[in-house]
C-alpha positions as CSV (number, residue, x, y, z in Angstrom):
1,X,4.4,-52.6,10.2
2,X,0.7,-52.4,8.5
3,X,-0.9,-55.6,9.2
4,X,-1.6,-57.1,12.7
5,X,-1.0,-61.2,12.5
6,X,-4.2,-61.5,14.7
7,X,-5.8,-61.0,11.3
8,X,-4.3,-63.7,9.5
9,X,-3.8,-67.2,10.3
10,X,-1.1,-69.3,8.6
11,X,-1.9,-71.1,5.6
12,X,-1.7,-75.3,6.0
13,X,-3.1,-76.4,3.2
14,X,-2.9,-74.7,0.1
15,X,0.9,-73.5,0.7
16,X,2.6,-70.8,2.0
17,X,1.7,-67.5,3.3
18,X,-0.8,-66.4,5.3
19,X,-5.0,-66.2,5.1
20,X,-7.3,-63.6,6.4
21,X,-9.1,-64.7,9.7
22,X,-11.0,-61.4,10.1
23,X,-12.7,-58.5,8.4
24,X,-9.7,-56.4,8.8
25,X,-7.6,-59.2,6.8
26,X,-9.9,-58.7,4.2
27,X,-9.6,-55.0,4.1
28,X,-6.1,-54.9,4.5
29,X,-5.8,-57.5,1.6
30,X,-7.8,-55.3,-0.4
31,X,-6.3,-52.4,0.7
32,X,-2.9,-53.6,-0.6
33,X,-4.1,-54.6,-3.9
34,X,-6.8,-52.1,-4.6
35,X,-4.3,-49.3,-5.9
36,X,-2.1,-52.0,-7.7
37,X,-5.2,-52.7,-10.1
38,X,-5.9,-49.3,-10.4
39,X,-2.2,-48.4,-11.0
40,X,-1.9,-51.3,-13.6
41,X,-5.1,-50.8,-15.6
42,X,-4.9,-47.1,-16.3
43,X,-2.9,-46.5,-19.3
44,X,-0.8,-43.4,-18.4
45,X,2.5,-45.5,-17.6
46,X,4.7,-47.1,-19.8
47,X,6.3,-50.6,-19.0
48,X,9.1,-49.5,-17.9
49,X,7.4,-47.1,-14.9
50,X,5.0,-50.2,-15.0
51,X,7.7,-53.3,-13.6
52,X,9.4,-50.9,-11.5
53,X,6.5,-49.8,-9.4
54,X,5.0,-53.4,-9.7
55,X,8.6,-54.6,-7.7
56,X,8.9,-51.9,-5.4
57,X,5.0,-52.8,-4.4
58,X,5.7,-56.6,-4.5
59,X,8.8,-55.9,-2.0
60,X,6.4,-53.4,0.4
61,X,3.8,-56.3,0.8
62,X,6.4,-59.2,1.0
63,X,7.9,-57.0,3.8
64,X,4.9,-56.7,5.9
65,X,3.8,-59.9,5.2
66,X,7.2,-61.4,6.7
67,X,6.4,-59.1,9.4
68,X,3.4,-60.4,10.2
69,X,4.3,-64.4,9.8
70,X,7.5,-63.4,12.1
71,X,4.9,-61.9,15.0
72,X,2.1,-64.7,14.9
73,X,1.9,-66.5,18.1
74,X,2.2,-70.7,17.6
75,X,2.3,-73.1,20.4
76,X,4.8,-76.2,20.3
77,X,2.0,-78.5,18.5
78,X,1.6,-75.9,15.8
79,X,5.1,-75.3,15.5
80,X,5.9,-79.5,15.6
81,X,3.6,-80.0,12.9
82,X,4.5,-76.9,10.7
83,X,8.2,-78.2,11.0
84,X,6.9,-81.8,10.0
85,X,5.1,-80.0,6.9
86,X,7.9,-78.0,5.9
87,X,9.9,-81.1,5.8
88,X,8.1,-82.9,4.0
89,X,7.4,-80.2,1.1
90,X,11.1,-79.8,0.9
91,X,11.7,-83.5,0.2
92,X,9.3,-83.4,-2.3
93,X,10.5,-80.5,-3.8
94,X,14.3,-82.1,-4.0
95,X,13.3,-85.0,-5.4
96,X,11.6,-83.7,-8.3
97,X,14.6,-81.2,-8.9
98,X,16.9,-84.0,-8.8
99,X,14.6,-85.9,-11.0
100,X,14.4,-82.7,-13.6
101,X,18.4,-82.7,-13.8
102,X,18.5,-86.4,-14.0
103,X,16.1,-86.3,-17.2
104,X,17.9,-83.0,-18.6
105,X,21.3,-84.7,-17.8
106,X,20.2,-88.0,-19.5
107,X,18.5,-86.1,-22.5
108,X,21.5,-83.8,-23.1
109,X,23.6,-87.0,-22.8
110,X,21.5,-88.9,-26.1
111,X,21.3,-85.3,-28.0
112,X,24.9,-84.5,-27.2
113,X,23.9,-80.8,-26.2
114,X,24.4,-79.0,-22.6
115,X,21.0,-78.7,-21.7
116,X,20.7,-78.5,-17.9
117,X,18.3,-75.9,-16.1
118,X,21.7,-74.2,-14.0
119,X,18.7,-72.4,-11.6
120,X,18.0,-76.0,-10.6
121,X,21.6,-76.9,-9.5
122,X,21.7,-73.6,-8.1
123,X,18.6,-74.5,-6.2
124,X,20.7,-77.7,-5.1
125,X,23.8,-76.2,-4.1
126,X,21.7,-73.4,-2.5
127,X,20.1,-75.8,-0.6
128,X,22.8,-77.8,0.6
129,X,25.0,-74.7,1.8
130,X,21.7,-73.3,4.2
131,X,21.8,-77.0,5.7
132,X,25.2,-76.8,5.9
133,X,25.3,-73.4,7.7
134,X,22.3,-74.1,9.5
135,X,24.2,-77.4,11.1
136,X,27.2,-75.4,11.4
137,X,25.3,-72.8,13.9
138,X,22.9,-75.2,16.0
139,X,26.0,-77.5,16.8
140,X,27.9,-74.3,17.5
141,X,25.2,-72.9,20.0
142,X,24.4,-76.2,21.6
């Protein structure tokens, strides 16, 4: 779309995304945010005009930004270690969800309240129907 991934590289160690790797990352970083700022600091909008523009611009850049991570070039090591990565982040991430419910569950349980985050379960149940449906299609295409 706008950016070219031969300006970025992807990012391995301070999360996800992408980085610039050349001047024209830079600029086209800038670019993107430049008339953001200017859009939010100027006080002729009000906060309604305000969110809405700030989503439609967040949903442009995250847009191209797939775009881009979709067309960068990896060879198998890149890709081996980036699925090793991923991995590992997402075991992380589900055991400090299930640790979160745990302590909500258990704390809910002694105050005799229902007070579990339901975005975490979602997150769960989310979770466990994309590995469901991504099993689902390898074993199906294999």
């Amino acid at each position: 779309m706008l950016g070219k991934p031969e300006w970025f590289k992807r990012r391995k160690y301070s999360g996800w995304g992408i980085i610039p790797k050349t001047w024209q990352g830079w600029v086209y970083i800038l670019i993107f945010m430049l008339p953001f700022v200017v859009f939010q600091a100027l006080p002729y909008w009000d906060e309604k005009t305000r969110i809405t523009a700030t989503i439609v611009w967040l949903v442009i850049l995250l847009i191209d930004v797939s775009d881009i991570m979709v067309r960068m070039k990896n060879d198998e090591r890149e890709r081996l270690h980036e699925a090793i990565a991923e991995r590992n982040a997402a075991w992380i991430m589900l055991l400090v969800i299930i640790t979160g419910i745990f302590y909500q569950t258990i704390k809910s349980a002694l105050t005799q309240t229902l007070e579990v985050d339901f975005f975490l379960v979602g997150a769960l149940f989310a979770g466990v129907i994309a590995k469901m449906i991504t099993n689902f299609y390898l074993d199906k295409k294999n």
